[in-house]
C-alpha positions as protocol buffer text, in pm:
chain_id: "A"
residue {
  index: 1
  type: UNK
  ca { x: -4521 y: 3194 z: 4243 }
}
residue {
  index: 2
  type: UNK
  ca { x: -4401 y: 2939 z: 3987 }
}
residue {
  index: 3
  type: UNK
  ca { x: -4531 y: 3040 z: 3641 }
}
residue {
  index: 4
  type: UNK
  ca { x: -4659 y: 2765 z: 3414 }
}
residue {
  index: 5
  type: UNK
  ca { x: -4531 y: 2681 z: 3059 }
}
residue {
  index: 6
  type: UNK
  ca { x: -4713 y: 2760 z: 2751 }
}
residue {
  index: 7
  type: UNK
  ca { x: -4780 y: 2715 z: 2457 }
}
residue {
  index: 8
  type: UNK
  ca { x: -4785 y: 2879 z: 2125 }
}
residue {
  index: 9
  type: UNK
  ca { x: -5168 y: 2983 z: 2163 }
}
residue {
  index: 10
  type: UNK
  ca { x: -5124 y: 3053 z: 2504 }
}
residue {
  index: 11
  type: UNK
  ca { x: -5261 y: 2747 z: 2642 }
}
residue {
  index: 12
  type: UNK
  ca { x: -5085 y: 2607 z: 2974 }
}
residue {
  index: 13
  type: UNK
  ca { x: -4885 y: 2314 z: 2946 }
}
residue {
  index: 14
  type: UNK
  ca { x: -4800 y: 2064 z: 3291 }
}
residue {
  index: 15
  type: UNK
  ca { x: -4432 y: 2038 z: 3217 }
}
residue {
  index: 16
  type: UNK
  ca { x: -4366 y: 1819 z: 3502 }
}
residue {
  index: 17
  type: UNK
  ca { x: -4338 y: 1437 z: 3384 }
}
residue {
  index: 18
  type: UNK
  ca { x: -4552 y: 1189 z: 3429 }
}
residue {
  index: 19
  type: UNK
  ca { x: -4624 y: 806 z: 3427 }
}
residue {
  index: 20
  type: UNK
  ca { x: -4758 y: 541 z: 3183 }
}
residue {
  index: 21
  type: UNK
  ca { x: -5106 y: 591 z: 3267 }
}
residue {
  index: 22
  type: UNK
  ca { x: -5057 y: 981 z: 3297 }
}
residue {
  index: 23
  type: UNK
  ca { x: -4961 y: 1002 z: 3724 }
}
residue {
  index: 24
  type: UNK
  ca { x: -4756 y: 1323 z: 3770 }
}
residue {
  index: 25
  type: UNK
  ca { x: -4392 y: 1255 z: 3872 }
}
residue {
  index: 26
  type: UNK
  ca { x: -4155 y: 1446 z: 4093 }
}
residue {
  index: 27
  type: UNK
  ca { x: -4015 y: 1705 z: 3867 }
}
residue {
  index: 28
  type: UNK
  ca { x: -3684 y: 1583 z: 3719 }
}
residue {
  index: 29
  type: UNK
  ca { x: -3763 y: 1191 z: 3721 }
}
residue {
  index: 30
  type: UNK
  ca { x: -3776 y: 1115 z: 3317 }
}
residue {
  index: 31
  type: UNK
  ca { x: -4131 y: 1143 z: 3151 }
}
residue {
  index: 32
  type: UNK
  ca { x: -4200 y: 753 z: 3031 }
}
residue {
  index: 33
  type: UNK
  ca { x: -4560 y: 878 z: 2950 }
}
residue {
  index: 34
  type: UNK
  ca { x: -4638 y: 957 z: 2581 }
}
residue {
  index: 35
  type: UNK
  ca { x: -4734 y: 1291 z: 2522 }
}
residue {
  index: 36
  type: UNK
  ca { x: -5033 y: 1389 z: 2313 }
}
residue {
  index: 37
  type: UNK
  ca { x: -4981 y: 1599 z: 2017 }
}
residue {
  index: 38
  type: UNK
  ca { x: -5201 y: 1933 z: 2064 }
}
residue {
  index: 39
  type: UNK
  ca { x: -5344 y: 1939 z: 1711 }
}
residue {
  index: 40
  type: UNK
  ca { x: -5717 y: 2013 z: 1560 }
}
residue {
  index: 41
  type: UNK
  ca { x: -5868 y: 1664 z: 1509 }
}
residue {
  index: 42
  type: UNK
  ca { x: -6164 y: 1607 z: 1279 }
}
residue {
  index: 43
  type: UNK
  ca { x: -6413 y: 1393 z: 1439 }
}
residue {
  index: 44
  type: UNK
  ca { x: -6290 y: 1055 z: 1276 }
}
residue {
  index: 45
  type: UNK
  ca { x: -5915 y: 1185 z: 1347 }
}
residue {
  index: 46
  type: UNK
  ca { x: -5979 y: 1195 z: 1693 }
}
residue {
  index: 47
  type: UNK
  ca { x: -6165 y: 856 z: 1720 }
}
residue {
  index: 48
  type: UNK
  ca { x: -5928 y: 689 z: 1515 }
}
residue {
  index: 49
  type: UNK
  ca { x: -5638 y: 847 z: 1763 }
}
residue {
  index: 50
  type: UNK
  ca { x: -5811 y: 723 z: 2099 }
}
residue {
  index: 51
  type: UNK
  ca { x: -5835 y: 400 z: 1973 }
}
residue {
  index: 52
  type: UNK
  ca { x: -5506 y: 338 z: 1853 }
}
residue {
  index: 53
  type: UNK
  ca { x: -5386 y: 500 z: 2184 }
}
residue {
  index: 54
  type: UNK
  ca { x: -5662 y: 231 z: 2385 }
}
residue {
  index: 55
  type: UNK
  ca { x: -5526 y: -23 z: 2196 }
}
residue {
  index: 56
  type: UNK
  ca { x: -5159 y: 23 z: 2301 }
}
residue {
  index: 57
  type: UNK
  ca { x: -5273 y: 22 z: 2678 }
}
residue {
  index: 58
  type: UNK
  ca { x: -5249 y: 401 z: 2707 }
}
residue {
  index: 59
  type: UNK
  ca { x: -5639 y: 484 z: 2808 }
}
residue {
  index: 60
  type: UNK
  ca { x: -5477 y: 862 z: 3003 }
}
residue {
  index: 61
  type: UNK
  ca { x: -5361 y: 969 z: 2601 }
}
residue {
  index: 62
  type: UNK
  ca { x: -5695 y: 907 z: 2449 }
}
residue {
  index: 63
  type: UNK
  ca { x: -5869 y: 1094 z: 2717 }
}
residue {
  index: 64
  type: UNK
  ca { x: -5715 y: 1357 z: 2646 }
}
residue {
  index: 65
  type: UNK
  ca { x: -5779 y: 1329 z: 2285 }
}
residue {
  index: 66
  type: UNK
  ca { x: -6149 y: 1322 z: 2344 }
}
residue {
  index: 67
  type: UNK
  ca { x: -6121 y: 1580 z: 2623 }
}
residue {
  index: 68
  type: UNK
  ca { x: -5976 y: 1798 z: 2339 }
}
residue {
  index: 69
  type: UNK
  ca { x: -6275 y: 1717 z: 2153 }
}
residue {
  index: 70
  type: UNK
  ca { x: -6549 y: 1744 z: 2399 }
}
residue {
  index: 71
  type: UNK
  ca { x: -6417 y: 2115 z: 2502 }
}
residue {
  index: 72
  type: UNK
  ca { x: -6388 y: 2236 z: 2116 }
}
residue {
  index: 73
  type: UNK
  ca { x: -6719 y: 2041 z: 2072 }
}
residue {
  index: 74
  type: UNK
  ca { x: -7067 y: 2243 z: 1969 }
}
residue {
  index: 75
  type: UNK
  ca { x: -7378 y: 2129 z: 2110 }
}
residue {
  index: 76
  type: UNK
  ca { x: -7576 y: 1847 z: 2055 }
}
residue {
  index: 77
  type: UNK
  ca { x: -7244 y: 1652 z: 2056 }
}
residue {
  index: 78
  type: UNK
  ca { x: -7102 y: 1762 z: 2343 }
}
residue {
  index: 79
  type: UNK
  ca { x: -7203 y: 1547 z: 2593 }
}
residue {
  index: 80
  type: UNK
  ca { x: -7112 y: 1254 z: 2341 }
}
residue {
  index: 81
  type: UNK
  ca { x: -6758 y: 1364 z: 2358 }
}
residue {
  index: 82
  type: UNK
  ca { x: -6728 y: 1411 z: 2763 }
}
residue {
  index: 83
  type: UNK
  ca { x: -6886 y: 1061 z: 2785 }
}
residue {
  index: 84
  type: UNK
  ca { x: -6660 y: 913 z: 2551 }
}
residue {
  index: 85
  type: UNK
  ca { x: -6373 y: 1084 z: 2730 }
}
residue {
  index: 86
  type: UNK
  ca { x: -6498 y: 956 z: 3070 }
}
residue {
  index: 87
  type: UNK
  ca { x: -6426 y: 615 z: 2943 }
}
residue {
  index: 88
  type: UNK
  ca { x: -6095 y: 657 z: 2871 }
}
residue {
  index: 89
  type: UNK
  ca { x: -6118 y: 779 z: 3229 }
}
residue {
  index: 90
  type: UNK
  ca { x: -6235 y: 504 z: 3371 }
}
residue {
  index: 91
  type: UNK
  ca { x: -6031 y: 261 z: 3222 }
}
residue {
  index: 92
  type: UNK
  ca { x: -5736 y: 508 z: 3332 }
}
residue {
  index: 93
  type: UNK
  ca { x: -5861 y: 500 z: 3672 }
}
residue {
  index: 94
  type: UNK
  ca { x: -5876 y: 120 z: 3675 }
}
residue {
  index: 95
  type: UNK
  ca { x: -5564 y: 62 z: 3546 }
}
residue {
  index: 96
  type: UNK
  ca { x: -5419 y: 295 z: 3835 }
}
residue {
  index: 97
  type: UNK
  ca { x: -5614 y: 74 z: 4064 }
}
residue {
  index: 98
  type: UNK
  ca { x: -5880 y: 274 z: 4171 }
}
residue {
  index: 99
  type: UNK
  ca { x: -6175 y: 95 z: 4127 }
}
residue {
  index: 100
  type: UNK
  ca { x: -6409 y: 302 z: 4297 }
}
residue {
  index: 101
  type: UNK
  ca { x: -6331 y: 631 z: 4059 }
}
residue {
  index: 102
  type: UNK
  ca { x: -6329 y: 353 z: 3797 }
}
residue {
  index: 103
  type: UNK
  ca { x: -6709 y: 280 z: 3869 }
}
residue {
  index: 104
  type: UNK
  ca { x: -6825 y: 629 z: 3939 }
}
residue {
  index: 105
  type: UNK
  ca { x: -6644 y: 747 z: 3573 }
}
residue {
  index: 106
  type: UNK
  ca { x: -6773 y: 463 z: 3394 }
}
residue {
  index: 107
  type: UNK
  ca { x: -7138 y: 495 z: 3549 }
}
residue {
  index: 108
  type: UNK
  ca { x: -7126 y: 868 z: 3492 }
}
residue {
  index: 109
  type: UNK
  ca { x: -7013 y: 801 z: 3102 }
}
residue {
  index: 110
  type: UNK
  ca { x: -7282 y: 571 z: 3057 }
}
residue {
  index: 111
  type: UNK
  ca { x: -7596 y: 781 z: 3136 }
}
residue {
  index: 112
  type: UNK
  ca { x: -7363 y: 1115 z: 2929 }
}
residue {
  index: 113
  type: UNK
  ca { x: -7339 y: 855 z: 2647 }
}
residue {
  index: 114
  type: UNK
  ca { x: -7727 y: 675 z: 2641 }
}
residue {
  index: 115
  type: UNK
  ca { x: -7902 y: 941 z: 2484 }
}
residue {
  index: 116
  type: UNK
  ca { x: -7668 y: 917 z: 2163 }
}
residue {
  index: 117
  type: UNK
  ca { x: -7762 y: 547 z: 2213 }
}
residue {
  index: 118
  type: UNK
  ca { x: -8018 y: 575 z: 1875 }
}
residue {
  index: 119
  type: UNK
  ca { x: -7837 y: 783 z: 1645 }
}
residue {
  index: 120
  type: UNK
  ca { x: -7481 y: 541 z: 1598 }
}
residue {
  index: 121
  type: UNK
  ca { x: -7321 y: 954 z: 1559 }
}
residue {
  index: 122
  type: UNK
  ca { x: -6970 y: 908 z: 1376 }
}
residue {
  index: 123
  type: UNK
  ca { x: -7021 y: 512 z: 1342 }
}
residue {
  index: 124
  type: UNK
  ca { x: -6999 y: 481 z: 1742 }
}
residue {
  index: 125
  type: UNK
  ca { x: -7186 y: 145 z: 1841 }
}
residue {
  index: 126
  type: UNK
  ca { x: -7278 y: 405 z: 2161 }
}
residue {
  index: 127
  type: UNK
  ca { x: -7488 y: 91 z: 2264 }
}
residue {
  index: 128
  type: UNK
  ca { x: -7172 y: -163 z: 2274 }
}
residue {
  index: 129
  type: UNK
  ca { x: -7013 y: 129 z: 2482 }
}
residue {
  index: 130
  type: UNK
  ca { x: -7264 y: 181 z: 2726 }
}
residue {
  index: 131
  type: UNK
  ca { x: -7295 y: -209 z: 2800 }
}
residue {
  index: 132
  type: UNK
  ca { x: -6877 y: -194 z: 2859 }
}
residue {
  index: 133
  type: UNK
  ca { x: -6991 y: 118 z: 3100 }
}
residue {
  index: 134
  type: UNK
  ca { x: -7221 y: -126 z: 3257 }
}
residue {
  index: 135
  type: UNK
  ca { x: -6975 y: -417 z: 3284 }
}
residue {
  index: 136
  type: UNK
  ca { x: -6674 y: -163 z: 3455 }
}
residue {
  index: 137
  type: UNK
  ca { x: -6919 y: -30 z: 3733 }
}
residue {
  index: 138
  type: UNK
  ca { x: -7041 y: -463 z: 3779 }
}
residue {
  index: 139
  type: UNK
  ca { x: -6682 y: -563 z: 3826 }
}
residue {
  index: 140
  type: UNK
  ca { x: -6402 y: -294 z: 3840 }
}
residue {
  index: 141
  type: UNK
  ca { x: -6135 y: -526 z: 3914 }
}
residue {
  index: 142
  type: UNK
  ca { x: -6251 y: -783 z: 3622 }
}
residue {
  index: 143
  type: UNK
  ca { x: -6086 y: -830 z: 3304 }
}
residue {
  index: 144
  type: UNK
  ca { x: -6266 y: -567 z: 3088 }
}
residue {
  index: 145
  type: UNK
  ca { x: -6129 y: -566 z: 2775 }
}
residue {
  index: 146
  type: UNK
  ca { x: -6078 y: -240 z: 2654 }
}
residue {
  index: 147
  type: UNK
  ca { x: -6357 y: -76 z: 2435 }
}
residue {
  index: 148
  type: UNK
  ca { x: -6384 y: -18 z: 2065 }
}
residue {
  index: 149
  type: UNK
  ca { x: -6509 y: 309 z: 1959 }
}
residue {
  index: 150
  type: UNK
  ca { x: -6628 y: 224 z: 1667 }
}
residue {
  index: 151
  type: UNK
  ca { x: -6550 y: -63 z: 1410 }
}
């Protein structure tokens, strides 16, 4: 049995490399993907890290930003942070090409993100991010321009 790397905390690390948009490669091929820093974000670090990582056309990084937030998250917030995640998801997925996963992670991130819809938590427009849910599931393989978080 092949034991997986680790971090300092213990955590399990996927060592092998992987991909612009985060596919695993055949161990020894060279990693072109950027790798995430595991750090504790505040809320606004984290947002402000997806972002800049959606911006450059790397939607797989932020997810995992915002995954990392959504699992250390308490609740009422959450489901905020696995629908915001799911974005980054989608867009990941529709980058790779697969629009259906593209449309069933969007439409699952909007209805995790509508109940935040009245309380703008963090500056999120969470409505302008639902409607960009709504326009991925409408036309997958459209030119979607990638979300902003907040402004």
């Amino acid at each position: 049995m092949t034991m997986r790397d680790r971090d300092a905390s213990g955590r399990p690390v996927n060592a092998r490399p992987r991909d612009a948009l985060g596919r695993p490669l055949a161990r020894g091929l060279e990693d072109v993907a950027e790798r995430v820093p595991q750090r504790t974000r505040t809320p606004f670090e984290a947002l402000e890290d997806a972002q800049d990582y959606l911006d450059r056309g790397l939607p797989f990084q932020a997810h995992e930003v915002l995954e990392d937030q959504w699992k250390a998250a308490d609740d009422p917030w959450r489901g905020l942070w696995q629908g915001l995640a799911q974005l980054a998801v989608a867009l990941t997925h529709q980058r790779r090409g697969n629009l259906r996963g593209a449309r069933s992670v969007a439409s699952r991130a909007a209805q995790r993100l509508e109940p935040y819809a009245s309380m703008a938590p963090y500056g999120i427009d969470v409505t302008a991010l639902v409607s960009w849910s709504h326009a991925l599931v409408a036309d997958p393989d459209g030119d979607v321009p990638v979300p902003r978080i907040r402004d």
